[in-house]
GUKE-134052 format. One record per residue (C-alpha): residue number from 1; residue in one letter; x, y, z. Coordinates in steps of 0.2 Angstrom, whole numbers, plus 5000, padded with zeros to 4 digits. Layout:
<sites>
SITE  num  residu     X     Y     Z
SITE  NUM       A     X     Y     Z
...
</sites>
This chain:
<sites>
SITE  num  residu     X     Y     Z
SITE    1       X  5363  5114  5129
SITE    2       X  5350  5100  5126
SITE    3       X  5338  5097  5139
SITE    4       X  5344  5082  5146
SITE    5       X  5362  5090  5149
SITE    6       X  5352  5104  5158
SITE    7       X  5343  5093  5168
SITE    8       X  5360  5083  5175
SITE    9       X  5365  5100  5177
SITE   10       X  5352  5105  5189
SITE   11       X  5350  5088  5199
SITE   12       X  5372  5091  5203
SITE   13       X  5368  5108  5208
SITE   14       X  5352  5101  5218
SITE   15       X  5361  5089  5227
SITE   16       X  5377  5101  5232
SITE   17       X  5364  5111  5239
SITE   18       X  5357  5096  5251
SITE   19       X  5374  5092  5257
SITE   20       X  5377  5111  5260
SITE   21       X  5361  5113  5270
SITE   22       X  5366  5095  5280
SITE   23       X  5382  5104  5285
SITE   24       X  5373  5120  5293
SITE   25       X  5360  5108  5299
SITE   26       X  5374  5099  5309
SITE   27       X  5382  5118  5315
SITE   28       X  5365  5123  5319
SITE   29       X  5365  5135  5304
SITE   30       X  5345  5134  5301
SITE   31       X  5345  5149  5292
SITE   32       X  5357  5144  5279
SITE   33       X  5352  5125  5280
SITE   34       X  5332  5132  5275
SITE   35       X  5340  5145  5261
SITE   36       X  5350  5129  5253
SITE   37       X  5336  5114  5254
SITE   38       X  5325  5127  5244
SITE   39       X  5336  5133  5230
SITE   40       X  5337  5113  5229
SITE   41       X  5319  5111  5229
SITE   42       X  5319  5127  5215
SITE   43       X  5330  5116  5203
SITE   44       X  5320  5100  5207
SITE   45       X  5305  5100  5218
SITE   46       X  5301  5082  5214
SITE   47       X  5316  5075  5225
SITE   48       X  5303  5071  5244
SITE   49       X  5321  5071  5253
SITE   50       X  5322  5090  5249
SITE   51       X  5308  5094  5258
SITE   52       X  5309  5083  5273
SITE   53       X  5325  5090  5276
SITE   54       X  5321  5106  5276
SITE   55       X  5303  5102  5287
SITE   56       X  5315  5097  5300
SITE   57       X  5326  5112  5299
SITE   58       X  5308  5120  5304
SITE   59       X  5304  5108  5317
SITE   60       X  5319  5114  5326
SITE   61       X  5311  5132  5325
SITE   62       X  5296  5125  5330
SITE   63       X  5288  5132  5314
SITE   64       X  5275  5118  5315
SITE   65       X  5264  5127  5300
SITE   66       X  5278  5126  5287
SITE   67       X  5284  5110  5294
SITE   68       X  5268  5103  5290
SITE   69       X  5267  5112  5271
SITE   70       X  5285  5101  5269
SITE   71       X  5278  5084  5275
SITE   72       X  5263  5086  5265
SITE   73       X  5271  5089  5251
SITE   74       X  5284  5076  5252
SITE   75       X  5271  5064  5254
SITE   76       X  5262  5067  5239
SITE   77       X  5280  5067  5231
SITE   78       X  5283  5049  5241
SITE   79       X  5269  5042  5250
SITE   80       X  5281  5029  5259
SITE   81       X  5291  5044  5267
SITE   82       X  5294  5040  5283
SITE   83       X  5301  5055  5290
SITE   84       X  5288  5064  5283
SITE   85       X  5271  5056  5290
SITE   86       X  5282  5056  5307
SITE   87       X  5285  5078  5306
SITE   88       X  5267  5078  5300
SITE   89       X  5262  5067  5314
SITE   90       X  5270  5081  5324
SITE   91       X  5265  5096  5319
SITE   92       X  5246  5091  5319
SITE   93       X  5250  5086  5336
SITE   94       X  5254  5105  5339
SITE   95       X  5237  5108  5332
SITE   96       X  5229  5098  5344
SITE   97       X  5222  5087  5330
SITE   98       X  5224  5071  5339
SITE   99       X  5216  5058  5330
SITE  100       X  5226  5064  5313
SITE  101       X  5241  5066  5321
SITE  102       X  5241  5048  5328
SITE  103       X  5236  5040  5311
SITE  104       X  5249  5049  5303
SITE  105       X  5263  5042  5319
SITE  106       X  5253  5026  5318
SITE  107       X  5259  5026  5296
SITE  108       X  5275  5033  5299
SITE  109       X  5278  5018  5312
SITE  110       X  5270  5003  5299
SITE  111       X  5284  5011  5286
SITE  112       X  5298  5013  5299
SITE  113       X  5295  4993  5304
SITE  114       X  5295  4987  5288
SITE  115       X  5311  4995  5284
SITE  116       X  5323  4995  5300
SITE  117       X  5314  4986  5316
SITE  118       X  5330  4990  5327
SITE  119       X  5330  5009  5319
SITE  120       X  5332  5022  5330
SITE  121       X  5316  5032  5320
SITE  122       X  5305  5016  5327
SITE  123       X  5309  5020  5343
SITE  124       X  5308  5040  5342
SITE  125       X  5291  5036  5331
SITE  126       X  5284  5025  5346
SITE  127       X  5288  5037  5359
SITE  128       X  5280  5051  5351
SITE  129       X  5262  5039  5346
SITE  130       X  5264  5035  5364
SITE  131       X  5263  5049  5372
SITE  132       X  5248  5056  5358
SITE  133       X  5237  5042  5362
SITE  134       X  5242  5044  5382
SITE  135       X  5238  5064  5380
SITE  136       X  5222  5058  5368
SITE  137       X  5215  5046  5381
SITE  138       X  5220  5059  5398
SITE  139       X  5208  5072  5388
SITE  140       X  5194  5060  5383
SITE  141       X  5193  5052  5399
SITE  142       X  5193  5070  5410
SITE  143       X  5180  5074  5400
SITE  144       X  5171  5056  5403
SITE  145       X  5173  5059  5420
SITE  146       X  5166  5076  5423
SITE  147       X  5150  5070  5413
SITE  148       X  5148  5055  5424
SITE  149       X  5149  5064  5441
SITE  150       X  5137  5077  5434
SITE  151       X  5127  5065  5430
SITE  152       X  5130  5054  5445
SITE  153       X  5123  5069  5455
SITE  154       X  5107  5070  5444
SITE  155       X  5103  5054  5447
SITE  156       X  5108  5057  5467
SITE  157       X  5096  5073  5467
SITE  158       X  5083  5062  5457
SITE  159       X  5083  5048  5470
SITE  160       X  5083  5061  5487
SITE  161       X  5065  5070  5480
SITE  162       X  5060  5053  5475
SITE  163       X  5062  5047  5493
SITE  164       X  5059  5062  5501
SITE  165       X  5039  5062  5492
SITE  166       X  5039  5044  5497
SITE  167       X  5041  5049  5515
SITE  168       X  5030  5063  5515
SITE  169       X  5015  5055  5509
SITE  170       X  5019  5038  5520
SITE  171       X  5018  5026  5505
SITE  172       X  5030  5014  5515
SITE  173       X  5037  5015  5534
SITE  174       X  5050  5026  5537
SITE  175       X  5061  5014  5541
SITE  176       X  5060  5003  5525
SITE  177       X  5060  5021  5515
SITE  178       X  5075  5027  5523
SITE  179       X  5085  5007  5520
SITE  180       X  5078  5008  5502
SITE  181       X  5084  5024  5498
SITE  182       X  5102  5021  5504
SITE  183       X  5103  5005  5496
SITE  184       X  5098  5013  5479
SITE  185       X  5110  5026  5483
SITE  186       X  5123  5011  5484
SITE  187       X  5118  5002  5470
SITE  188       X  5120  5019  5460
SITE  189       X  5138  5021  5466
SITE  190       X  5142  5004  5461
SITE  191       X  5136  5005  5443
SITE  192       X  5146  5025  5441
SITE  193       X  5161  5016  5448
SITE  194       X  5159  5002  5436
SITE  195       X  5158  5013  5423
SITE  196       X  5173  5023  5428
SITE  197       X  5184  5010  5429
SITE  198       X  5194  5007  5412
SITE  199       X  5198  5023  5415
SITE  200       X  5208  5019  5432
SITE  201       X  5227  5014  5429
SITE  202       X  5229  4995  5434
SITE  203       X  5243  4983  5430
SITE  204       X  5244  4977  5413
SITE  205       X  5239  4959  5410
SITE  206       X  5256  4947  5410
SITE  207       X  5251  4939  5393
SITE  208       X  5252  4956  5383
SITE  209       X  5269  4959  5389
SITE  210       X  5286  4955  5385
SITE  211       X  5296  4943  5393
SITE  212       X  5311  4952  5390
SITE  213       X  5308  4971  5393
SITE  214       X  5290  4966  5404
SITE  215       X  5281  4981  5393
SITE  216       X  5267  4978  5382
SITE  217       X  5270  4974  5368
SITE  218       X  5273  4986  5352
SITE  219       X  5276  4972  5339
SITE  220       X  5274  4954  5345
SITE  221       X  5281  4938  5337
SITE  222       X  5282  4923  5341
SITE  223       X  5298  4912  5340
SITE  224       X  5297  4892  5335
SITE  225       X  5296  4886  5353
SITE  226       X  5279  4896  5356
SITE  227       X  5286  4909  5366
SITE  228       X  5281  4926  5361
SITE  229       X  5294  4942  5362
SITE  230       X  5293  4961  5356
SITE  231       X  5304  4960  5337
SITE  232       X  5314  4974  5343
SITE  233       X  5317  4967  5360
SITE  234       X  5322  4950  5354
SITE  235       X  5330  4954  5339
SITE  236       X  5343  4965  5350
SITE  237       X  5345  4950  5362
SITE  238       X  5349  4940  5343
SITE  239       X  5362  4955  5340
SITE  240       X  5371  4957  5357
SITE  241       X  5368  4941  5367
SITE  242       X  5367  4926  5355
SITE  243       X  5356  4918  5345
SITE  244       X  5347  4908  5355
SITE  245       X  5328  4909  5362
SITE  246       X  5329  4920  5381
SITE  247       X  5318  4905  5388
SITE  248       X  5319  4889  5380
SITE  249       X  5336  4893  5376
SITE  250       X  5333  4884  5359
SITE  251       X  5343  4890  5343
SITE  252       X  5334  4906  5337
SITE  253       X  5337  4913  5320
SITE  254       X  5329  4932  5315
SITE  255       X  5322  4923  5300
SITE  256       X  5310  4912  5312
SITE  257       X  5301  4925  5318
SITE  258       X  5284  4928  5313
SITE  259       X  5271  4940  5319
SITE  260       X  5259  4938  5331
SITE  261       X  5243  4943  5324
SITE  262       X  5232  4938  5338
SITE  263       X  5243  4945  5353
SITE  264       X  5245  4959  5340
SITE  265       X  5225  4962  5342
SITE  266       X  5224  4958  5358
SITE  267       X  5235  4973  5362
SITE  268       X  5228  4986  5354
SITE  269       X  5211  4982  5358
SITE  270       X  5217  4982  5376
SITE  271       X  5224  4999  5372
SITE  272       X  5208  5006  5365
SITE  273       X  5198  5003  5381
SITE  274       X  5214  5008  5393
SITE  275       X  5223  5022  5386
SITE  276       X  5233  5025  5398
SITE  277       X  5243  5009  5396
SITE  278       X  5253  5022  5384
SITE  279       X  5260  5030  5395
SITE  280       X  5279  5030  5396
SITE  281       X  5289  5029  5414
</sites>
């Protein structure tokens, strides 16, 4: 049989196999789905969709070390795969790796914009970078704080044996050593509470939220009237209401919307210094 006959062959048979293993994937077969996405992968392991597909089968098991062997190879196969920087986002996740699971759900979101705003992987994938850079920022800042009230206590201890040697030796009346000491011991409190306080949940400012939803925004753009909307939010008010701008009431067409670059920045760099604005309600 020449060569290229054989490979048509195997690319058939390959491709059976995939629809084989989506059936026991849909009964919940995983054993049977995993056996048939890697004789697939045997006859060609060049096709990425072989080995996402069988990385989520593993998901499911929560066999987060071969689900992330699959993504990683399906990656170097397709580095555009969303599916597969999302699973590996996960499974490094798993590992506690944080700051490379996040830029892997940070890539897998960029793809999944590009190619389906309103798909229901963008909103999985955003739920799932949420709550990373939520748990990311809840470790971070416990460990902030329990260094600042250690050292908010040294500083205490350093300033009582400071005053206390004042008082001894009468360098100052009493009185004025005992006023100066508290107020120090005030000023200090102000400056350990200033320096807890991005860390303390407040309401997030008006104009980084959506006017539709009132979240911050994932995605901004901004509409030919000036008003600025989250795409997926105003493109599924263009889908199921009308097409027409929520405040202005103006005609709105999806092709008018551009991104937002500065609300986009203004955003994240808000989210950098308040990481708990991630989390989801």
């Amino acid at each position: 049989m020449p060569p290229t006959a054989a490979l048509s062959t195997a690319e058939k048979q390959a491709e059976q196999l995939r629809q084989d293993g989506n059936t026991y994937f849909k009964k919940d077969r995983l054993g049977a789905a995993i056996d048939a996405y890697t004789e697939a992968i045997a006859l060609c392991p060049n096709v990425p969709v072989y080995w996402t597909n069988r990385a989520l089968c593993h998901r499911r098991r929560n066999d987060w070390t071969r689900v992330e062997e699959d993504c990683r190879r399906a990656i170097e196969l397709d580095h555009n795969s969303v599916k597969a920087h999302y699973m590996l986002g996960l499974a490094l996740l798993q590992k506690q790796d944080f700051s490379e699971g996040v830029k892997e759900l940070d890539k897998a979101l960029d793809l999944g914009r590009g190619a389906n705003p309103m798909g229901y992987m963008v909103e999985e994938i955003w739920q799932a970078l949420a709550k990373a850079k939520y748990l990311e920022w809840e470790h971070e800042s416990t460990k902030r704080s329990w260094e600042l009230q250690i050292l908010k206590e040294a500083c205490e201890m350093a300033l009582e044996e400071k005053h206390a040697i004042s008082i001894s030796q009468m360098e100052e009346p009493i009185d004025e050593a005992i006023e100066s000491g508290l107020k120090q011991l005030a000023d200090l409190n102000c400056v350990f509470r200033k320096a807890a306080e991005d860390d303390i949940p407040t309401d997030v400012p008006d104009y980084l939220c959506c006017k539709i939803t009132l979240d911050i925004f994932r995605d901004p753009v901004i509409t030919p009237s000036g008003v600025t909307y989250d795409r997926a939010d105003i493109l599924n008010h263009l889908q199921k209401v009308g097409k027409f701008d929520p405040i202005t009431r103006e005609p709105l067409d999806p092709s008018q919307l551009t991104p937002n670059l500065a609300i986009k920045e203004a955003v994240q760099a808000y989210l950098a210094k308040h990481g708990w604005a991630y989390r989801m309600d």
